[in-house]
ChimeraX commands (.cxc) that place a marker at each C-alpha (Angstrom):
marker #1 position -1.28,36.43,85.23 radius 0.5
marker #1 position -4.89,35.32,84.06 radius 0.5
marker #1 position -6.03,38.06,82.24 radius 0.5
marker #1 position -6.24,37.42,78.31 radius 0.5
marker #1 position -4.07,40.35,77.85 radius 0.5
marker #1 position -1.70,38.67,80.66 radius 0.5
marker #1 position -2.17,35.34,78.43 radius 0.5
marker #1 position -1.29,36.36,75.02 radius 0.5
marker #1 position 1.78,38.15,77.10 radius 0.5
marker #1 position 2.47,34.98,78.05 radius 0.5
marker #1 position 2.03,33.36,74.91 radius 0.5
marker #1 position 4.37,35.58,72.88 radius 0.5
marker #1 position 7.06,35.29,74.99 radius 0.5
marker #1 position 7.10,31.37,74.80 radius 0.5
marker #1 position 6.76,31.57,71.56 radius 0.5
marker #1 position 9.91,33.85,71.37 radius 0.5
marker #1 position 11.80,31.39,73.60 radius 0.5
marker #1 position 10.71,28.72,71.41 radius 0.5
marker #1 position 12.09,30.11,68.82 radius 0.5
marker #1 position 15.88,30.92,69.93 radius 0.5
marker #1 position 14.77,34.70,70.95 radius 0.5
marker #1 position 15.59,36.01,73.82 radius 0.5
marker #1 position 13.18,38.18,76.57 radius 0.5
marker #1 position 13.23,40.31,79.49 radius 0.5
marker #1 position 11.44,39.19,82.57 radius 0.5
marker #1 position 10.73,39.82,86.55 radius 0.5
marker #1 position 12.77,37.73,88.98 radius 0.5
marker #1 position 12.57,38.18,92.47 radius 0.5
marker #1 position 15.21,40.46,92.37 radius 0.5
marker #1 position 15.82,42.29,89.13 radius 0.5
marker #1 position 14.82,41.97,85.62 radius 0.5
marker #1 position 16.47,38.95,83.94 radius 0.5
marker #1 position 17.03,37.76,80.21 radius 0.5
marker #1 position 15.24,34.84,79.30 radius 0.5
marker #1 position 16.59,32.57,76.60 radius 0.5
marker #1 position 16.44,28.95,76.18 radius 0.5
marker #1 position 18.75,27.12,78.15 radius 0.5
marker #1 position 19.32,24.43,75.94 radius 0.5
marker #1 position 19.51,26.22,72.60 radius 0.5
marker #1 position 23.03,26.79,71.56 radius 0.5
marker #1 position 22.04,29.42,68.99 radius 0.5
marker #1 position 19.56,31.34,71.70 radius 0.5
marker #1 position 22.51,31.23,73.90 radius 0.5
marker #1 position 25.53,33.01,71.45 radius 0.5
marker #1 position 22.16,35.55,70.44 radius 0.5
marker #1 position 22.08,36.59,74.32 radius 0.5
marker #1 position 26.03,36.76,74.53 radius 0.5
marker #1 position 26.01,39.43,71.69 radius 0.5
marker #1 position 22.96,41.37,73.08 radius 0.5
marker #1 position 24.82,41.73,76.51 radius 0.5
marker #1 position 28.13,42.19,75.21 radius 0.5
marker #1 position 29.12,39.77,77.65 radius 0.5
marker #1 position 32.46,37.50,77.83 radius 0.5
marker #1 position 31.12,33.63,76.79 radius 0.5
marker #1 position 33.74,32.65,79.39 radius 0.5
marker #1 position 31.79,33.72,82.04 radius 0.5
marker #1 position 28.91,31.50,82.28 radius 0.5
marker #1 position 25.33,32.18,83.03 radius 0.5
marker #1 position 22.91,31.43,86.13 radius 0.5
marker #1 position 20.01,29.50,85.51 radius 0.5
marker #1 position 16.08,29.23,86.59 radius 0.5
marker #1 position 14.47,26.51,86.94 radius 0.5
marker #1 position 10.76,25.57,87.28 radius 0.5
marker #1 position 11.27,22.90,90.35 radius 0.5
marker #1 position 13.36,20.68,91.55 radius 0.5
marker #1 position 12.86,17.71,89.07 radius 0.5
marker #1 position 14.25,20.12,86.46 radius 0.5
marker #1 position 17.01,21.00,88.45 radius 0.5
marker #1 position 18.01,17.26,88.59 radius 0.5
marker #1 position 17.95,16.99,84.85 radius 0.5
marker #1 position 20.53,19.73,84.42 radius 0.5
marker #1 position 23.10,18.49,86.86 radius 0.5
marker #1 position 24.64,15.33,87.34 radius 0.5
marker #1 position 24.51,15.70,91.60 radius 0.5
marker #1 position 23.13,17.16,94.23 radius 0.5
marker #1 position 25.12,16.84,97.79 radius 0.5
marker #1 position 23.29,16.69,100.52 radius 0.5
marker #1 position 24.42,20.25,101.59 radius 0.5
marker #1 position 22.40,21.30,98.72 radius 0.5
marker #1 position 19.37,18.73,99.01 radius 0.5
marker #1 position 19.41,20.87,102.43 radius 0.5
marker #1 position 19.66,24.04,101.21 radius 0.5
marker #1 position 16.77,23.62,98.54 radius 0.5
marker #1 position 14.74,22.22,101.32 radius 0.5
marker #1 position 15.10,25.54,103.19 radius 0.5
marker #1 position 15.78,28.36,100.50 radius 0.5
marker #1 position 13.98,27.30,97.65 radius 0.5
marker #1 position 12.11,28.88,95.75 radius 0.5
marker #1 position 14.53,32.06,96.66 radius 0.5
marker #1 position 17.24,34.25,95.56 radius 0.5
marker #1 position 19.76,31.13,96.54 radius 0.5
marker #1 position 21.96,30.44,93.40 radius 0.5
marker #1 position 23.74,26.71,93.62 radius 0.5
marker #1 position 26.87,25.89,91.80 radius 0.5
marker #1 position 26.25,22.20,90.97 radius 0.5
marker #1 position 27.88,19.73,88.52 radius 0.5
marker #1 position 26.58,20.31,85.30 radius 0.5
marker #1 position 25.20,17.59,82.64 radius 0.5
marker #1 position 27.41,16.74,79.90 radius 0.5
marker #1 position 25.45,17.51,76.93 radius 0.5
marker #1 position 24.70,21.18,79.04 radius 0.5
marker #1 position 25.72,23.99,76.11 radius 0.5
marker #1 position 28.75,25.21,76.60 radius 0.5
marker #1 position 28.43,28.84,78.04 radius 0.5
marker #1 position 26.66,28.02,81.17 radius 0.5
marker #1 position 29.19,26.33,83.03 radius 0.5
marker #1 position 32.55,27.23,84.76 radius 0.5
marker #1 position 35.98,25.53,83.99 radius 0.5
marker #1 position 35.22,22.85,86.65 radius 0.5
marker #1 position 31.60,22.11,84.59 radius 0.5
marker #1 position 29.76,23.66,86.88 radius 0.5
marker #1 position 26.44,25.24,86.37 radius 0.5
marker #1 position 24.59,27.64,88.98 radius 0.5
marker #1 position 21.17,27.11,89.05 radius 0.5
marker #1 position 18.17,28.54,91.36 radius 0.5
marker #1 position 14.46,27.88,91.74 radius 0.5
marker #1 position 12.87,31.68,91.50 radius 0.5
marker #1 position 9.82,32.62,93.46 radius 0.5
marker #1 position 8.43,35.01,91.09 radius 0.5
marker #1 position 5.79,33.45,89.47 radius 0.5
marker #1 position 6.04,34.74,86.07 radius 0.5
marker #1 position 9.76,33.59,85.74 radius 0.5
marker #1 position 8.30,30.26,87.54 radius 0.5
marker #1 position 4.96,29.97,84.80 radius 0.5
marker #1 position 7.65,30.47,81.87 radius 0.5
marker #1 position 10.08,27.58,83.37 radius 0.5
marker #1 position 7.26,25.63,83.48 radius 0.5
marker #1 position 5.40,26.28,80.44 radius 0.5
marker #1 position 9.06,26.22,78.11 radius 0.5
marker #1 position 9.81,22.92,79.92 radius 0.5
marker #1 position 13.55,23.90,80.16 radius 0.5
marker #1 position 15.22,26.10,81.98 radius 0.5
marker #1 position 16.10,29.72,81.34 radius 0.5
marker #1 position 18.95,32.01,81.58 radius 0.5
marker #1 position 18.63,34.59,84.47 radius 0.5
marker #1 position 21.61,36.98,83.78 radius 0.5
marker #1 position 20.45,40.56,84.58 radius 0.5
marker #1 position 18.67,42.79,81.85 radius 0.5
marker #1 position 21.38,45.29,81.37 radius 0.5
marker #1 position 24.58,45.67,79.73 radius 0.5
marker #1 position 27.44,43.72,80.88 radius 0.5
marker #1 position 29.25,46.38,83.25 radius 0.5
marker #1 position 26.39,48.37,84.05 radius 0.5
marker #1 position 23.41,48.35,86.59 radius 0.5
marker #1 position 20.90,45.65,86.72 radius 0.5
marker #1 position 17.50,47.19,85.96 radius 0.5
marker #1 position 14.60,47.55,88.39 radius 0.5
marker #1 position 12.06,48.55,86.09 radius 0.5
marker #1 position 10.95,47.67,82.74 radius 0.5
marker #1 position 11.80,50.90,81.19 radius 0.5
marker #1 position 15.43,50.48,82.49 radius 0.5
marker #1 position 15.96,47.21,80.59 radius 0.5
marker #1 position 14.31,48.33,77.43 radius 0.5
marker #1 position 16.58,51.83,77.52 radius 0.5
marker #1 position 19.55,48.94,77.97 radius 0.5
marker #1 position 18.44,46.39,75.65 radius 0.5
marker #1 position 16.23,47.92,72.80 radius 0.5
marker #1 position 14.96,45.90,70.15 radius 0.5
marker #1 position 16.81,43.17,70.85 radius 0.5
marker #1 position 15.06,41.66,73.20 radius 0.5
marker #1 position 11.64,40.01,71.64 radius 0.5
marker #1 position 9.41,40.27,74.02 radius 0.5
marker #1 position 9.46,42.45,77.99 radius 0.5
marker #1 position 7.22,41.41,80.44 radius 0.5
marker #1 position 6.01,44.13,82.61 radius 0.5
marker #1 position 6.10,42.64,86.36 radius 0.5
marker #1 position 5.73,46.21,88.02 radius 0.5
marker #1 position 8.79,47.89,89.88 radius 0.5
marker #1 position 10.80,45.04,91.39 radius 0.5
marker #1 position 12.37,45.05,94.79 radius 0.5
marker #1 position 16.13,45.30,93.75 radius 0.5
marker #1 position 18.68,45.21,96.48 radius 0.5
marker #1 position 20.86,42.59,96.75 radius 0.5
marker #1 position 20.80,39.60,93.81 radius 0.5
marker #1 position 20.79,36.00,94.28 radius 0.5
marker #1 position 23.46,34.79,96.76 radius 0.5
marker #1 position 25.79,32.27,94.50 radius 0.5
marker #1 position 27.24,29.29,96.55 radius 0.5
marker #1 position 29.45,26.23,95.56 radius 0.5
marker #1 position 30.33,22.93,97.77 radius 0.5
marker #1 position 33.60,21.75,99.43 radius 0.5
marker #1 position 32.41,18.35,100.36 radius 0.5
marker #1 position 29.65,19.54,102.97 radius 0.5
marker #1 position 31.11,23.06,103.70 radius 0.5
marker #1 position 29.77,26.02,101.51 radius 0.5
marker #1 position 31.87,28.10,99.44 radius 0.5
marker #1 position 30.58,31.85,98.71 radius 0.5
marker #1 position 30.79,32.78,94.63 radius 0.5
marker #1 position 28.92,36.19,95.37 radius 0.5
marker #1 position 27.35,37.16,98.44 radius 0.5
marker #1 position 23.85,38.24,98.27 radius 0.5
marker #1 position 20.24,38.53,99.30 radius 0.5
marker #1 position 20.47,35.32,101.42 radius 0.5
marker #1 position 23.67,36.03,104.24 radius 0.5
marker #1 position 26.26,33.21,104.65 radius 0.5
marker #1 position 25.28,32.75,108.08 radius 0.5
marker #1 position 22.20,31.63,107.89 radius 0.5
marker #1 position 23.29,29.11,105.02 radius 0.5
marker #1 position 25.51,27.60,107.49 radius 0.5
marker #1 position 22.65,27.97,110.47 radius 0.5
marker #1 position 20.31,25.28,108.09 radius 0.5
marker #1 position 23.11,23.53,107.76 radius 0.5
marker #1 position 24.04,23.01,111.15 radius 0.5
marker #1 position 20.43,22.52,112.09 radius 0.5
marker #1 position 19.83,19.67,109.24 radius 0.5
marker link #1:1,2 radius 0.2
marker link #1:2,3 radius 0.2
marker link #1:3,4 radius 0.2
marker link #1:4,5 radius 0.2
marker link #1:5,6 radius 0.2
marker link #1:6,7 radius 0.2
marker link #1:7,8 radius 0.2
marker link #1:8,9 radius 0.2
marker link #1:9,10 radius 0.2
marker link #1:10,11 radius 0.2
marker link #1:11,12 radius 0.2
marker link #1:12,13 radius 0.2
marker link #1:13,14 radius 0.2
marker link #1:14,15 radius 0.2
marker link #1:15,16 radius 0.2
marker link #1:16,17 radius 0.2
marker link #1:17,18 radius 0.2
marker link #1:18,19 radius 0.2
marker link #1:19,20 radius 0.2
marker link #1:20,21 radius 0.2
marker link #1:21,22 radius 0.2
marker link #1:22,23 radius 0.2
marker link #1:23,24 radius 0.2
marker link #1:24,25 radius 0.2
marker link #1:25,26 radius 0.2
marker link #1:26,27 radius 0.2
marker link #1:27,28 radius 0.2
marker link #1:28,29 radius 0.2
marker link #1:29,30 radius 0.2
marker link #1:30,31 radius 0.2
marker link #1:31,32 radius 0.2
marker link #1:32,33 radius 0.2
marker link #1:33,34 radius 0.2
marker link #1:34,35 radius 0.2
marker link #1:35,36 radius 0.2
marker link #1:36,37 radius 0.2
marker link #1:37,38 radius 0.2
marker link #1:38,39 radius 0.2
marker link #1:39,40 radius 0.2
marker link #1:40,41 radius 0.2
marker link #1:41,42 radius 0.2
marker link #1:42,43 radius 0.2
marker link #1:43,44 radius 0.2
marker link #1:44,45 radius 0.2
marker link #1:45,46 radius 0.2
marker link #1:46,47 radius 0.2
marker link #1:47,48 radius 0.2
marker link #1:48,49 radius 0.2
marker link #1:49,50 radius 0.2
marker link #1:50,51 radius 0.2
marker link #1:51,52 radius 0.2
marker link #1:52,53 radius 0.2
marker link #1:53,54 radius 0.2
marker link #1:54,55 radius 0.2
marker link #1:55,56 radius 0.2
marker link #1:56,57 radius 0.2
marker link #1:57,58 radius 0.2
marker link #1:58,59 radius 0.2
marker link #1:59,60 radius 0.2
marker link #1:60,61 radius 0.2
marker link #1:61,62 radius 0.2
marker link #1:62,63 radius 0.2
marker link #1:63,64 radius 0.2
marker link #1:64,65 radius 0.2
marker link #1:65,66 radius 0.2
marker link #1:66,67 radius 0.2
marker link #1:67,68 radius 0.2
marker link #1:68,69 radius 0.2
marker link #1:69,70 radius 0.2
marker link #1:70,71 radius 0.2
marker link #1:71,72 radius 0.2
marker link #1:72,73 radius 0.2
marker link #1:73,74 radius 0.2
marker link #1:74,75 radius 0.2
marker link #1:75,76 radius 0.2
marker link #1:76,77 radius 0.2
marker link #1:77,78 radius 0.2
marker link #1:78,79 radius 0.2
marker link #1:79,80 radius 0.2
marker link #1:80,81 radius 0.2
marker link #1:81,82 radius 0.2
marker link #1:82,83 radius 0.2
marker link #1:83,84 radius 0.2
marker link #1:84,85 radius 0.2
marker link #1:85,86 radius 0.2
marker link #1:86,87 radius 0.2
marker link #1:87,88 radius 0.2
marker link #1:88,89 radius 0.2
marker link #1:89,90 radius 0.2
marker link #1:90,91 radius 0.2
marker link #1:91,92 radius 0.2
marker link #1:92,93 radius 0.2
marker link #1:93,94 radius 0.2
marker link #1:94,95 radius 0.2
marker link #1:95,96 radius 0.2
marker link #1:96,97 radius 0.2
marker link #1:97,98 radius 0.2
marker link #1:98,99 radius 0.2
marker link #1:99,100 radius 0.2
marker link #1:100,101 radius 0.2
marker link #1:101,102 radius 0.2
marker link #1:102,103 radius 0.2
marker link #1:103,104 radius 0.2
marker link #1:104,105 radius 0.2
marker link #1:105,106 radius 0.2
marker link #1:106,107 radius 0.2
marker link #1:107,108 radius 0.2
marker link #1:108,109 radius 0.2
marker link #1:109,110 radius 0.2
marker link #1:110,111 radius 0.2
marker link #1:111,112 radius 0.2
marker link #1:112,113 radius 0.2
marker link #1:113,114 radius 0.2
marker link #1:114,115 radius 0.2
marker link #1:115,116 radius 0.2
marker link #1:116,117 radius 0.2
marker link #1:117,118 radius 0.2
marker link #1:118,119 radius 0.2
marker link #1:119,120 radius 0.2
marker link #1:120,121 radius 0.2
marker link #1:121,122 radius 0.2
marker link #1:122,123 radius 0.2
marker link #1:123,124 radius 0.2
marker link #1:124,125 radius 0.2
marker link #1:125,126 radius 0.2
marker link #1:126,127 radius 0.2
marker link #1:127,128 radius 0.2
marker link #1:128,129 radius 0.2
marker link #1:129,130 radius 0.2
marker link #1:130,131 radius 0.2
marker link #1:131,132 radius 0.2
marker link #1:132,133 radius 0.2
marker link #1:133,134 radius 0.2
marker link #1:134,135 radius 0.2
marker link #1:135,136 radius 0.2
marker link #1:136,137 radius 0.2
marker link #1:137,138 radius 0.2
marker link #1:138,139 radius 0.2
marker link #1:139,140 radius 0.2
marker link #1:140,141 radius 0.2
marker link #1:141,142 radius 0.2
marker link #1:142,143 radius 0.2
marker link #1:143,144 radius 0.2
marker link #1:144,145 radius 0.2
marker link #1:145,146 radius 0.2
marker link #1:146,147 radius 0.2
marker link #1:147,148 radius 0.2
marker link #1:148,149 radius 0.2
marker link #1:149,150 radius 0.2
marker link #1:150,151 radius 0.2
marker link #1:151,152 radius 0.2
marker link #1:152,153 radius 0.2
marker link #1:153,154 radius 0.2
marker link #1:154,155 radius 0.2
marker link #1:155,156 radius 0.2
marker link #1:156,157 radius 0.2
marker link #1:157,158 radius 0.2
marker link #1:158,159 radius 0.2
marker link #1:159,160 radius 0.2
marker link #1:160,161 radius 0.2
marker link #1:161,162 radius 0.2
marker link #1:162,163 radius 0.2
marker link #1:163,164 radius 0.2
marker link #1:164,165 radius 0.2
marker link #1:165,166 radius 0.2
marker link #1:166,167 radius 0.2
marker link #1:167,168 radius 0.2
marker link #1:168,169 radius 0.2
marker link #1:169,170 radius 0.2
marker link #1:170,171 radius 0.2
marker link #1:171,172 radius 0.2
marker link #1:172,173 radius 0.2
marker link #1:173,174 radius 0.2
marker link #1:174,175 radius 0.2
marker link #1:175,176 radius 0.2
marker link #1:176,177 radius 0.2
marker link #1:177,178 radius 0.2
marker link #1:178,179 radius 0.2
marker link #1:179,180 radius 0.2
marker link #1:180,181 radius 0.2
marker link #1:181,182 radius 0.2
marker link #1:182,183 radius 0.2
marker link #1:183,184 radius 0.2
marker link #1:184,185 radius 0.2
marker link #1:185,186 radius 0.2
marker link #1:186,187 radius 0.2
marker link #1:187,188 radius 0.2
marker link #1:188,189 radius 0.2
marker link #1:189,190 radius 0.2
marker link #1:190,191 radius 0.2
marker link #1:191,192 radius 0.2
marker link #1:192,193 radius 0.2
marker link #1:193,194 radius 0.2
marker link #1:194,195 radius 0.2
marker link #1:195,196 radius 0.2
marker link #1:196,197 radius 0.2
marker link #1:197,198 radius 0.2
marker link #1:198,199 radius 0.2
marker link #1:199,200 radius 0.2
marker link #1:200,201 radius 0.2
marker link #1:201,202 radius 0.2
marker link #1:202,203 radius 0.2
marker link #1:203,204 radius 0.2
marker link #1:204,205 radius 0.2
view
């Protein structure tokens, strides 16, 4: 992403998250929907583009691990070793979220799942917005995450502000979603990363 064209991409789409708006960007799974994590308005605009329930809270991305720590108020050291080993990845952690967090992106036990992506145009937007973004999949709620650009804008339309174009992405499985029982893991959705070798890093901490 160094290319003026690539810049001014760039550019527009911060400015769109900067302004409540949300976008359509390349994880390292599917394409996600990007809106500012801490902007309540941002977040009831992307509940009403999805169509999705506001009960059922939203993943996160953030840009590194310092950003992590100012979204949630702990992280056990099953986590601190999971990070270590699976970070950046498609490893989704349920932590305890920050009180002032928008409501929306936690569970009913204030939880908030949270990852560190790979991809380094959803990592260069994390950074650049200095807050972390949504990462629920660019699609409808109830229907197939999209792959390619053209599937999310054939989902999402003109709602979106601004698509960034990060070629045809891998798909398969998404993030893997995991909460803590003191230092045993609890699997919220099984994905790209199997349970066993969560449990082999944690056995070999």
């Amino acid at each position: 992403m160094h290319d003026s064209k690539s810049d001014a991409e760039i550019g527009a789409a911060l400015a769109a998250l900067k302004s409540g708006r949300a976008i359509v960007f390349p994880t390292e799974t599917f394409y996600g929907v990007g809106a500012d994590a801490t902007n309540v308005r941002a977040l009831d605009r992307l509940f009403e583009i999805k169509g999705r329930d506001p009960d059922k809270p939203v993943a996160l991305i953030a840009a590194d691990l310092e950003m992590v720590l100012r979204v949630v108020t702990d992280l056990p050291p099953p986590a601190r070793i999971l990070a270590r080993e699976f970070w950046p990845g498609p490893l989704t952690m349920v932590l305890p979220a920050r009180k002032e967090l928008p409501p929306g992106l936690t569970n009913r036990a204030g939880g908030v799942g949270i990852r560190i992506s790979p991809h380094p145009i959803a990592a260069q937007l994390t950074r650049l917005l200095g807050a972390p973004l949504t990462a629920t999949s660019a699609n409808l709620a109830g229907h197939p995450p999209a792959r390619t650009i053209a599937q999310a804008r054939a989902a999402l339309g003109d709602a979106i502000a601004a698509y960034l174009d990060g070629g045809a992405l891998t798909g398969g499985l998404p993030s893997t979603v995991v909460a803590f029982d003191h230092r045993r893991i609890v699997i919220v959705r099984a994905g790209a990363i199997p349970e066993d070798k969560l449990n082999q890093a944690l056995r070999e901490s």
